[in-house]
MARDREN-774183 format. One record per residue: y negated, z negated, x negated of N, C-alpha, C in turn; residue number from 1. Coordinates in nm, 4 decimals, m for minus. Layout:
BEGIN
R      n.Y      n.Z      n.X     ca.Y     ca.Z     ca.X      c.Y      c.Z      c.X seq
R        Y        Z        X        Y        Z        X        Y        Z        X NUM
...
// end
This chain:
BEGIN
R      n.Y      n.Z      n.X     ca.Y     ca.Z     ca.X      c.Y      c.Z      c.X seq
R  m0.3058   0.0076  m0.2435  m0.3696   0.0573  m0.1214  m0.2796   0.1623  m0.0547   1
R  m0.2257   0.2396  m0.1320  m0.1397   0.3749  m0.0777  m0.0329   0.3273  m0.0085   2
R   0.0364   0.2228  m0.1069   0.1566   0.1358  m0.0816   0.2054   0.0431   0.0644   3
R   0.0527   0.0698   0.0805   0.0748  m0.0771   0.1868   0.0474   0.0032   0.3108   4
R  m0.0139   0.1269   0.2936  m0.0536   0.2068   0.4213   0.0906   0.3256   0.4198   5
R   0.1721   0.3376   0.3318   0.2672   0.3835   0.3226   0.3788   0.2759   0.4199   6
R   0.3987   0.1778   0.3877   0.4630   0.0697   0.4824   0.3905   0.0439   0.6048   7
R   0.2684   0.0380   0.6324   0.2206   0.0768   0.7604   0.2916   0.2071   0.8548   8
R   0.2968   0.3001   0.7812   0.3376   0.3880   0.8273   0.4858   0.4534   0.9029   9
R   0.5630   0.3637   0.7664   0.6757   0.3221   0.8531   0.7427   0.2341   0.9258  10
R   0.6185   0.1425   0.9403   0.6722   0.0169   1.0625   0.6206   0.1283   1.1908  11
R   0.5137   0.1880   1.2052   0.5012   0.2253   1.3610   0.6104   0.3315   1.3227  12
R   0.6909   0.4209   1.2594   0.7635   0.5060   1.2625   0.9328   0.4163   1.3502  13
R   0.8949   0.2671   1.2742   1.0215   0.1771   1.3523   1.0202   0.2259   1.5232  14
R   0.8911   0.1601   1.5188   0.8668   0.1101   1.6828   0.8731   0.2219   1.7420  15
R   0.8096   0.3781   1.6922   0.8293   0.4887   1.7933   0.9921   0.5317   1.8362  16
R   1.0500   0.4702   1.6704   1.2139   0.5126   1.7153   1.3002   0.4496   1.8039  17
R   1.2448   0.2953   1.8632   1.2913   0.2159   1.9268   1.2590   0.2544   2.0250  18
R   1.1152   0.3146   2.0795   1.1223   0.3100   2.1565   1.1434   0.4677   2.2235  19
R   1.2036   0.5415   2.1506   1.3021   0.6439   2.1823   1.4106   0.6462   2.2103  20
R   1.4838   0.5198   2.1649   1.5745   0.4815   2.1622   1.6350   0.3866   2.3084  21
R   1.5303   0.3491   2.3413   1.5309   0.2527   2.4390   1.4773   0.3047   2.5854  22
R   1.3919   0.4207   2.6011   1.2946   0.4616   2.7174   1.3989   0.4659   2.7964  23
R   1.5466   0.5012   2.8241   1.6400   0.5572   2.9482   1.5810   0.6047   3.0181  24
R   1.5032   0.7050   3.0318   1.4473   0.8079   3.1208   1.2783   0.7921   3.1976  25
R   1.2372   0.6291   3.1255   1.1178   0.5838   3.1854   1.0085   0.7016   3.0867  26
R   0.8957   0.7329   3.1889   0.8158   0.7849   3.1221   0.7123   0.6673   3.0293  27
R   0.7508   0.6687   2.8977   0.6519   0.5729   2.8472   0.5407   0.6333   2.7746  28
R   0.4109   0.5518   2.7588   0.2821   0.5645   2.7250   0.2723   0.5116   2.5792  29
R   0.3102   0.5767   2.4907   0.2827   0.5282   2.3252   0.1436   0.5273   2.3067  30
R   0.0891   0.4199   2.2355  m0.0422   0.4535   2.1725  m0.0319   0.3687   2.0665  31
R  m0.1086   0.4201   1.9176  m0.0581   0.3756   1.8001  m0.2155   0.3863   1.7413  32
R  m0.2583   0.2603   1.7064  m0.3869   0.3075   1.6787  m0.4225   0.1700   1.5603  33
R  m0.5156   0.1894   1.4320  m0.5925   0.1160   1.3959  m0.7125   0.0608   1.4041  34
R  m0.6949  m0.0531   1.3398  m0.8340  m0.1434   1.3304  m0.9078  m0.0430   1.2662  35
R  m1.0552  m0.1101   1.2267  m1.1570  m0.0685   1.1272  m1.1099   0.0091   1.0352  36
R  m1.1674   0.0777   0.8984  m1.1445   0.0650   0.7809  m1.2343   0.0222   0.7167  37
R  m1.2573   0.0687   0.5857  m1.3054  m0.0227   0.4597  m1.4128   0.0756   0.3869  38
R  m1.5164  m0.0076   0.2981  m1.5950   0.0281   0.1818  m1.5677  m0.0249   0.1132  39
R  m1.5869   0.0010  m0.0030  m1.6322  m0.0523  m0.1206  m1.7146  m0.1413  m0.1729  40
R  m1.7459  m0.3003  m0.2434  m1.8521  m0.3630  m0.2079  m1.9103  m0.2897  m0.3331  41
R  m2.0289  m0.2573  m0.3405  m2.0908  m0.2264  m0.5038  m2.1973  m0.3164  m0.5315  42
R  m2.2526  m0.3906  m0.4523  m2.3146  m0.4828  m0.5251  m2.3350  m0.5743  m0.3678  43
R  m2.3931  m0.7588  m0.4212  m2.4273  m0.8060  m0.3503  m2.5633  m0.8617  m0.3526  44
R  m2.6222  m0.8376  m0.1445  m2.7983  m0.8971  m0.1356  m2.8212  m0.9550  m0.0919  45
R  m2.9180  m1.0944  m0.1609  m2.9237  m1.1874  m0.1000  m3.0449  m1.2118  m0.0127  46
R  m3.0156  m1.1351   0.0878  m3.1052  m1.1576   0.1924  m3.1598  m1.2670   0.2149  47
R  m3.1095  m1.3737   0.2592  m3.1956  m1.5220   0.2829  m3.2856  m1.5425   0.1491  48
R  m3.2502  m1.5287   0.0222  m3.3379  m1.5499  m0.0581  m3.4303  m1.4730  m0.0711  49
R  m3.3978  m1.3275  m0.0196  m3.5517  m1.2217   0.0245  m3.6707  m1.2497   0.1076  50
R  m3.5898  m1.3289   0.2035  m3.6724  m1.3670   0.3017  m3.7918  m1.4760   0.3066  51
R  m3.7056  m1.5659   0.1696  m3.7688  m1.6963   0.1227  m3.8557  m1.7021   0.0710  52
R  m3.8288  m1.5879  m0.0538  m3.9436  m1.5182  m0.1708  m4.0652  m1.4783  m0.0751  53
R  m4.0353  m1.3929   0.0247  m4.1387  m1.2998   0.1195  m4.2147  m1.4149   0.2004  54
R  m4.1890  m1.5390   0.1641  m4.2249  m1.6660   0.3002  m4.2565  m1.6108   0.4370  55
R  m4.1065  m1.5789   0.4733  m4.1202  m1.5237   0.5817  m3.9947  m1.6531   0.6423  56
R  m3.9134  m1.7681   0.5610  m3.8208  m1.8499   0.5970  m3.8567  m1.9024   0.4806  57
R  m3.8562  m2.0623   0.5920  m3.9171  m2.2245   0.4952  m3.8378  m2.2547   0.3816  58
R  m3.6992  m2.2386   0.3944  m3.6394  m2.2299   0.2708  m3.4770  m2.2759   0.3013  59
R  m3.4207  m2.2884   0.1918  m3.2663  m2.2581   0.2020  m3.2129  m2.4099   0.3266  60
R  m3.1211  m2.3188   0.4238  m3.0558  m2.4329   0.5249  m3.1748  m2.4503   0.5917  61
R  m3.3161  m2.4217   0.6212  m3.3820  m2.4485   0.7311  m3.3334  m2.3383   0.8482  62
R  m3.3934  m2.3764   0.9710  m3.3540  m2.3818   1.0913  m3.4256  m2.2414   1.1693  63
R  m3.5520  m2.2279   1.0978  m3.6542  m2.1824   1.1444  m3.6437  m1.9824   1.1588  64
R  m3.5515  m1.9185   1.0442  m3.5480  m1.8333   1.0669  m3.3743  m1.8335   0.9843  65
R  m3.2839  m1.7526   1.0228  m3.1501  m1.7982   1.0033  m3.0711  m1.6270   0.9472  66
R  m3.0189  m1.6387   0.8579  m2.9449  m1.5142   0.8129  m2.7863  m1.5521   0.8351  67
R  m2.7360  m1.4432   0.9327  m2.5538  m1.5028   0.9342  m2.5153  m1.3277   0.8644  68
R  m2.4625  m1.3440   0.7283  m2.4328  m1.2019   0.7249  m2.2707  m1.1619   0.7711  69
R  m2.2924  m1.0421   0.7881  m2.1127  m0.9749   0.8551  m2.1026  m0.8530   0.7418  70
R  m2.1117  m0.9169   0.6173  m2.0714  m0.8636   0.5260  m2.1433  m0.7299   0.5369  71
R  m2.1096  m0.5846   0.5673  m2.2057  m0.4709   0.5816  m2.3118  m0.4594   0.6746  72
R  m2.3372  m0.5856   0.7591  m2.4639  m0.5615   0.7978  m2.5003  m0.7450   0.8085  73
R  m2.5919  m0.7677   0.8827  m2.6543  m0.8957   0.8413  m2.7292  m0.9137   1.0238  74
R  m2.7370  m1.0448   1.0357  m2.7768  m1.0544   1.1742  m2.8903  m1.1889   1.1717  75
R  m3.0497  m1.1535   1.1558  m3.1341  m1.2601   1.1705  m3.1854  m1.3439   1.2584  76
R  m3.1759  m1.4811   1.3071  m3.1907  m1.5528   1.3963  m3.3330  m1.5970   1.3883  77
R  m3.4471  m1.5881   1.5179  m3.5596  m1.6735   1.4632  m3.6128  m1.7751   1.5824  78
R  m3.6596  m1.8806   1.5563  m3.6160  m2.0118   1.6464  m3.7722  m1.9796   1.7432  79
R  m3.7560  m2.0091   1.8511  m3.9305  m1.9940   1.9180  m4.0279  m2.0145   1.8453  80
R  m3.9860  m2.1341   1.7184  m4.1749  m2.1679   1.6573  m4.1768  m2.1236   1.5552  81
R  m4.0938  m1.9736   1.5325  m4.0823  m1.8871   1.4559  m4.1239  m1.7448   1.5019  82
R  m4.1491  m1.7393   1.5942  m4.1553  m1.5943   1.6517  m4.2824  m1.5187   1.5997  83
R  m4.3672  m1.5983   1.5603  m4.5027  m1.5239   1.5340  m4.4783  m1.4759   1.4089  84
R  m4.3474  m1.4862   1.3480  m4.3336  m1.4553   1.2257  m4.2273  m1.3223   1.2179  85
R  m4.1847  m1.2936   1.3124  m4.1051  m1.2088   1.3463  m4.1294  m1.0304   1.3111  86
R  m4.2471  m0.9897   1.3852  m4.2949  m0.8609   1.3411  m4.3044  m0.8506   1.2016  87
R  m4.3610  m0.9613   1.1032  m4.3289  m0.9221   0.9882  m4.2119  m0.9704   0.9111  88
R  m4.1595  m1.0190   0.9863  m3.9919  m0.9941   0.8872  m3.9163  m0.8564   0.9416  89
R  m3.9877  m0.7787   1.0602  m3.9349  m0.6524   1.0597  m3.9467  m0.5749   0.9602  90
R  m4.1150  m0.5279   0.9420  m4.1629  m0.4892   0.7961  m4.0875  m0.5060   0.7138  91
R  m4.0824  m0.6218   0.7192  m4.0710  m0.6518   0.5524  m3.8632  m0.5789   0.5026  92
R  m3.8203  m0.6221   0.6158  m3.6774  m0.5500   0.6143  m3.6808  m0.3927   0.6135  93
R  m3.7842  m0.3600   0.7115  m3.7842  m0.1876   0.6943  m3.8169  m0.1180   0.5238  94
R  m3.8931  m0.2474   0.4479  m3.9488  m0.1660   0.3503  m3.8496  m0.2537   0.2339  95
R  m3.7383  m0.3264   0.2574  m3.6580  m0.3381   0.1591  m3.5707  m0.2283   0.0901  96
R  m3.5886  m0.2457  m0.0699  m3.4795  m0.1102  m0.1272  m3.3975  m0.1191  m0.0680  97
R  m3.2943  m0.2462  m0.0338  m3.1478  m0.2467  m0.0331  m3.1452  m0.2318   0.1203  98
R  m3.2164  m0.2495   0.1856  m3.1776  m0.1876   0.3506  m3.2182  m0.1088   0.4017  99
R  m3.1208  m0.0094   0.5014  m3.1240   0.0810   0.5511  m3.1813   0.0736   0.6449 100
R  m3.0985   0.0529   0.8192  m3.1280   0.0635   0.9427  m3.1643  m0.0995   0.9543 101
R  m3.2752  m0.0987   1.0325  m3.3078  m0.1963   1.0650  m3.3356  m0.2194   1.2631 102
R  m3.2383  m0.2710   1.3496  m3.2641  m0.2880   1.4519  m3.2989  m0.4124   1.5248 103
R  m3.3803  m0.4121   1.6452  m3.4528  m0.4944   1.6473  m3.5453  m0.4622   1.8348 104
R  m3.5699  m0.6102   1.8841  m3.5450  m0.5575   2.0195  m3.4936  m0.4626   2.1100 105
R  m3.5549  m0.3816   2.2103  m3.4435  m0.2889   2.2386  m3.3424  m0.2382   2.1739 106
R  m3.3775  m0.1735   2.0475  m3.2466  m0.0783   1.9821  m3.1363  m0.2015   1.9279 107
R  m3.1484  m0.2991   1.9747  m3.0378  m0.3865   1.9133  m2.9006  m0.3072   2.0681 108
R  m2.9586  m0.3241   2.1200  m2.9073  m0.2760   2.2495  m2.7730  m0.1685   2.1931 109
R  m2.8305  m0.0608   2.1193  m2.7505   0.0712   2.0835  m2.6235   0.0008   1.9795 110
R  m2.6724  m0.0969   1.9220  m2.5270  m0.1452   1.8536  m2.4361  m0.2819   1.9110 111
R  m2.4918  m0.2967   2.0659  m2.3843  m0.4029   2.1526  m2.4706  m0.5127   2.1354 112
R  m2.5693  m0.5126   2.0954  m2.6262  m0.6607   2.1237  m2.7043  m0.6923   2.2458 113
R  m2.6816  m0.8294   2.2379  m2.8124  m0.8624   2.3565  m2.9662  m0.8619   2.2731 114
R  m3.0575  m0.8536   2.4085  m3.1776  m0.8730   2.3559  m3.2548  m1.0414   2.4196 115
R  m3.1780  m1.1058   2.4851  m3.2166  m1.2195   2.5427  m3.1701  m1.3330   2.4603 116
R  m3.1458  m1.3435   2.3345  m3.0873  m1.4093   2.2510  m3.1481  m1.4535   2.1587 117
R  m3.1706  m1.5695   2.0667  m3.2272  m1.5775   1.9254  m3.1970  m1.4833   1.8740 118
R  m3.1157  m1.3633   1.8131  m3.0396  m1.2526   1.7334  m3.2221  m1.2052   1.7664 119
R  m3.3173  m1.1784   1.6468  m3.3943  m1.0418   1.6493  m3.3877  m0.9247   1.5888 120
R  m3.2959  m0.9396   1.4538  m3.3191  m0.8246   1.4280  m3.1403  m0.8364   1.3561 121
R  m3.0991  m0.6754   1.3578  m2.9961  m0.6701   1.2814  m2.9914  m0.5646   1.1903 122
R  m2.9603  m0.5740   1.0828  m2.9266  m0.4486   0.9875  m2.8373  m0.4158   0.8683 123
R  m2.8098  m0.2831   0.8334  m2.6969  m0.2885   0.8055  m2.7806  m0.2585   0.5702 124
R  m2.7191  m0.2347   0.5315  m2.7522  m0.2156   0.4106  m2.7303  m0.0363   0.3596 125
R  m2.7773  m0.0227   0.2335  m2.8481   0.1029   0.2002  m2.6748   0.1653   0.1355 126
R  m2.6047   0.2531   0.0956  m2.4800   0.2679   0.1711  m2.4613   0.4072   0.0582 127
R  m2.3395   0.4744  m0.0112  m2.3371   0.6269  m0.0695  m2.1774   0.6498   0.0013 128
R  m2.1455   0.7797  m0.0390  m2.0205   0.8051   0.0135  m1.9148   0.8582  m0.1274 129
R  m2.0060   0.7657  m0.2557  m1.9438   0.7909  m0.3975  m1.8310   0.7355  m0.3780 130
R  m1.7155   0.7571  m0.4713  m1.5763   0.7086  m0.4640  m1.5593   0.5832  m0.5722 131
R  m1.4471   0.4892  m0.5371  m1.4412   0.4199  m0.6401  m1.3457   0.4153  m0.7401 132
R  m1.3087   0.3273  m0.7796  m1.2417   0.3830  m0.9566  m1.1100   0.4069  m0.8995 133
R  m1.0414   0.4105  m0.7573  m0.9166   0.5150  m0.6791  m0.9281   0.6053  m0.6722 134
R  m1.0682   0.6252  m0.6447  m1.0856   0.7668  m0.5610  m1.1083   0.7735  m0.4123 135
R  m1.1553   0.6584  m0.3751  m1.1596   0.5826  m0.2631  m1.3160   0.6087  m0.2096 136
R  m1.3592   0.7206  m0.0876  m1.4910   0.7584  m0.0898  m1.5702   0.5590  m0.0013 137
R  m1.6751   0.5617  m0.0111  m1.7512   0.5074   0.0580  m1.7767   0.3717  m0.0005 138
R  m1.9408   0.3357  m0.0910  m1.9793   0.2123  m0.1450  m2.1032   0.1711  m0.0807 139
R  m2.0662  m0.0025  m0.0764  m2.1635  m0.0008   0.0404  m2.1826  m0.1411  m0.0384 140
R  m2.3358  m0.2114   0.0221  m2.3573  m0.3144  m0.0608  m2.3449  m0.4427   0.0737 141
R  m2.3113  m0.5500  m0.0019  m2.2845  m0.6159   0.0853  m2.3493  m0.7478   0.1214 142
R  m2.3848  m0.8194   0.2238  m2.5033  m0.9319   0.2418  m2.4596  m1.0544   0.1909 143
R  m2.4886  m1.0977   0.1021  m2.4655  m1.2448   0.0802  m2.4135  m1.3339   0.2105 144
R  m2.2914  m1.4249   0.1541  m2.2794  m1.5309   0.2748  m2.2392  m1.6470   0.1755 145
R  m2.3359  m1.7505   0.2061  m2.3043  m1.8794   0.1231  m2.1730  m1.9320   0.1949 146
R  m2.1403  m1.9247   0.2533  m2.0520  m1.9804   0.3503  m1.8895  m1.9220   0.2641 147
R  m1.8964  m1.8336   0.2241  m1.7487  m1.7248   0.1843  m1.7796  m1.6784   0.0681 148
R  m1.6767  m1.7148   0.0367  m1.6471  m1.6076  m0.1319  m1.5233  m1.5101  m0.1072 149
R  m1.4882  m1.4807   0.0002  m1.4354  m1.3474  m0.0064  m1.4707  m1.2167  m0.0434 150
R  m1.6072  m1.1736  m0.0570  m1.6585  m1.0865  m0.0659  m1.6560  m1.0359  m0.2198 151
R  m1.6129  m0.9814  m0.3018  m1.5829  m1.0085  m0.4193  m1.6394  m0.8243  m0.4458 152
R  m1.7117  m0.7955  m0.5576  m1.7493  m0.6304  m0.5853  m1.6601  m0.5979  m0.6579 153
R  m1.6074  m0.4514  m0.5652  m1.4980  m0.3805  m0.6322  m1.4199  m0.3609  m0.5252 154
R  m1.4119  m0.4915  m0.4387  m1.2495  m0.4537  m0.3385  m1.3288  m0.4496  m0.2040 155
R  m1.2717  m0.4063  m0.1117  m1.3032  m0.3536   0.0306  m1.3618  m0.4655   0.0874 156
R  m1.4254  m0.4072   0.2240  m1.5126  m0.4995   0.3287  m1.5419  m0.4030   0.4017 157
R  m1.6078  m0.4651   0.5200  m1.6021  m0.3808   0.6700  m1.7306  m0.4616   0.7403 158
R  m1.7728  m0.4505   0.8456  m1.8694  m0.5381   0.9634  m2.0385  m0.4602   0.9425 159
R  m1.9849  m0.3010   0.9127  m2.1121  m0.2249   0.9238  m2.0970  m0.1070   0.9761 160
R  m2.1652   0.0024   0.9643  m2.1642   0.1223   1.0294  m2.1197   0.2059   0.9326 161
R  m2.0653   0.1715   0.8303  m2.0582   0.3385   0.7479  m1.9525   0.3778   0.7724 162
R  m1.9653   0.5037   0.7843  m1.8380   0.6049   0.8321  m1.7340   0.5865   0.8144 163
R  m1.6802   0.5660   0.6809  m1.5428   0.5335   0.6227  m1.4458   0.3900   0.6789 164
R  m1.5538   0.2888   0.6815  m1.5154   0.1985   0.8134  m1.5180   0.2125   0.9475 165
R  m1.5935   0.3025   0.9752  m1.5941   0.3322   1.1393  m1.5433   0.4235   1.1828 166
R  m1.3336   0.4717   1.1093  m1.3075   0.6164   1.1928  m1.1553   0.5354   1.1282 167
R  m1.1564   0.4594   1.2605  m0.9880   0.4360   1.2725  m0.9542   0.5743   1.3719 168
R  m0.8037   0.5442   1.3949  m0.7748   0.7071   1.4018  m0.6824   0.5891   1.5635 169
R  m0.6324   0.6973   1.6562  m0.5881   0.6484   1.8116  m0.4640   0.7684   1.8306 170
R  m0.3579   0.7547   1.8596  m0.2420   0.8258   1.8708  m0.2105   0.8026   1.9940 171
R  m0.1847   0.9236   2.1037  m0.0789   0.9023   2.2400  m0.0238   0.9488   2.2844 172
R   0.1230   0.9095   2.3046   0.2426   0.9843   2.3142   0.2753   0.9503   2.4880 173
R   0.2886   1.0635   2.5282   0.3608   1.0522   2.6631   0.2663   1.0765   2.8021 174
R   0.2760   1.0285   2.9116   0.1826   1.0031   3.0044   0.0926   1.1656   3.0209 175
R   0.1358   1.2473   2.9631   0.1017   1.4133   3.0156  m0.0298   1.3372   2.9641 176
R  m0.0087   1.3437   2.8017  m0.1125   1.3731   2.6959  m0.0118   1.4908   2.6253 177
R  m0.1255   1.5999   2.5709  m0.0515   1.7022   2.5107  m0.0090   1.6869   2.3753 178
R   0.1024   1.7844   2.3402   0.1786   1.7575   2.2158   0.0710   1.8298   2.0836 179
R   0.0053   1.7578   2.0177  m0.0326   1.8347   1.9100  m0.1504   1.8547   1.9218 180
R  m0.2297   1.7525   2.0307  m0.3900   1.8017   2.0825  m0.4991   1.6966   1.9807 181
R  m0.5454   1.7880   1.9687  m0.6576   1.6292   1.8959  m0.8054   1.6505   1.9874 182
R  m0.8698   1.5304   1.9696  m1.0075   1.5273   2.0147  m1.0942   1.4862   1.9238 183
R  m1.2344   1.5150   1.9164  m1.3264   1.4579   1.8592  m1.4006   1.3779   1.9508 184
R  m1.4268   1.3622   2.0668  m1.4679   1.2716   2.1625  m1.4734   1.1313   2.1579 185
R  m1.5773   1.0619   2.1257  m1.5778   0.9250   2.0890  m1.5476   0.8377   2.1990 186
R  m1.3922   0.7440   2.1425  m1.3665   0.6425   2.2199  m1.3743   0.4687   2.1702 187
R  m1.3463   0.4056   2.2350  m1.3940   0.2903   2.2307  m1.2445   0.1632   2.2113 188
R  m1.2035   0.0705   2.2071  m1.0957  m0.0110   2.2331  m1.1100   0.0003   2.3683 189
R  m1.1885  m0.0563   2.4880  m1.2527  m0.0711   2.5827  m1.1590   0.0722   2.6765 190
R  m1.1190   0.1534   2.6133  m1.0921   0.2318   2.7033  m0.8808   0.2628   2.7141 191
R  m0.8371   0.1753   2.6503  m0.7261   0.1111   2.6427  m0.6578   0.0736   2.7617 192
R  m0.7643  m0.0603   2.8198  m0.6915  m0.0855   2.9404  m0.6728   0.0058   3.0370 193
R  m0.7747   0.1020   3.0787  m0.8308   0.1915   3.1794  m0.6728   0.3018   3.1541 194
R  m0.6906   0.3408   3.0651  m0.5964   0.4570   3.0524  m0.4444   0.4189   3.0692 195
R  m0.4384   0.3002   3.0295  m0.2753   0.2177   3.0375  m0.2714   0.1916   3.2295 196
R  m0.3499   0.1386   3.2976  m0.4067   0.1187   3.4053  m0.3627   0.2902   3.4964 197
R  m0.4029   0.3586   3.4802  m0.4332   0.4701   3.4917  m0.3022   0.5330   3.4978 198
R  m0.2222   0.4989   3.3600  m0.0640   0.5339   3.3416   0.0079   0.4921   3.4657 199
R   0.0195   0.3424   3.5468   0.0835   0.2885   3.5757   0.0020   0.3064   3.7125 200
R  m0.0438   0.3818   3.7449  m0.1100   0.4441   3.8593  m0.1960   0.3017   3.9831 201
R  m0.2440   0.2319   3.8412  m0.3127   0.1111   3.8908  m0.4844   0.1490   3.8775 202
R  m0.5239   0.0844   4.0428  m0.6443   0.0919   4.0086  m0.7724   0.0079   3.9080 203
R  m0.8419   0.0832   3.8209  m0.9397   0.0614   3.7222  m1.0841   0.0655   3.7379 204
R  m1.1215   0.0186   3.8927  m1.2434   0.0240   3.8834  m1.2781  m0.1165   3.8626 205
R  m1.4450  m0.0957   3.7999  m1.4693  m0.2858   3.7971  m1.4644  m0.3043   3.6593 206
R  m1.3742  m0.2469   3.5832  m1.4075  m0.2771   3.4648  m1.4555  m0.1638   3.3131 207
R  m1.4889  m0.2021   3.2567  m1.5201  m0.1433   3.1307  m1.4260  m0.0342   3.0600 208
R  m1.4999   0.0407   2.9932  m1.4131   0.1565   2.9389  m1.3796   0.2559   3.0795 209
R  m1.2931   0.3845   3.0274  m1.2742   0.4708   3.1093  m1.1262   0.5532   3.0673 210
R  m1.0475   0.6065   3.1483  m0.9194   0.6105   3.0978  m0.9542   0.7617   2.9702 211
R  m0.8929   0.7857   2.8621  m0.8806   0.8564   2.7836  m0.8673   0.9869   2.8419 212
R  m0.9356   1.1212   2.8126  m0.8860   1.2538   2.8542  m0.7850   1.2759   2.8332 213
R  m0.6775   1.3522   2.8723  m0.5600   1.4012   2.8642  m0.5528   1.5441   2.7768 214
R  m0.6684   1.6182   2.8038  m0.7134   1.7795   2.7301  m0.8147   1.8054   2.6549 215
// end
């Protein structure tokens, strides 16, 4: 793990030198940023079979109420001649040990979903910020997917809210951003184009995101 983020580290150390190497006097806009990161899986839940037990879904591969999991959180589908069944598969998710947040009409909204969709409810699983046998903080349990055996307990996974996956880090060099400034101000990918846009003294209205503060 150290190893490979150690060689991460010096491939963008390549590219910043190149492109020090290369600017001839252009003012350029560096930005150096990661994906996601990772938990820990510590155990796996098999939601669809919760659901089955609870006869709240006809049974395995029916149509009628549908579990697609994203590994740290889980996303339930329920078909129209399913809907009357819906309020209580909220319940019944709110009062599961192994799950946490459970969202569901509007508040699907707060994590990017639509609400005009089969998607009713989404949620993520019950989550510690214990370390693992690295020393590696953040164990999180993870949703069954018949579909994949990648998911293996012990080694990393991502596609939920816990912290340790959700704080990639955003670097920017140039473009009268200051030397040595940090922010805590939550940004988005979304705000990428705007600010590159913004660099190149192009207009950015119309679309999504907003250019990055400078201070």
């Amino acid at each position: 793990h150290l190893a490979i983020l150690a060689l991460a580290d010096a491939n963008a150390g390549r590219v910043i030198q190149a492109v020090r190497e290369t600017a001839e006097g252009d003012e350029v806009l560096l930005i150096v940023a990661s994906d996601h990161g990772h938990e820990t899986v510590d155990r796996i839940i098999p939601l669809e079979s919760m659901l089955i037990g609870a006869g709240l879904k006809e049974g395995p591969g029916s149509h009628d109420v549908v579990v697609a999991s994203n590994v740290f959180s889980a996303h339930v589908y329920v078909a129209p001649e399913a809907q009357g069944r819906l309020g209580d598969i909220v319940e019944f998710l709110k009062d599961a040990e192994d799950v946490d947040q459970v969202f569901a009409g509007d508040d699907l909204i707060s994590v990017g979903h639509r609400t005009d969709s089969p998607l009713a409810v989404s949620v993520t699983p019950k989550r510690t910020d214990d370390a693992n046998e690295f020393g590696i903080p953040g164990m999180n349990g993870a949703f069954e997917d018949p579909l994949s055996s990648e998911t293996r307990i012990g080694c990393g996974q991502h596609g939920g809210l816990g912290p340790f996956e959700q704080h990639p880090f955003l670097i920017v060099k140039g473009g009268g951003f200051g030397v040595g400034v940090g922010s805590e101000d939550p940004t988005s990918a979304i705000d990428l184009a705007p600010t590159i846009l913004s660099h190149l003294d192009l207009p950015c209205d119309g679309i999504d995101g907003k250019p990055l503060a400078k201070d």
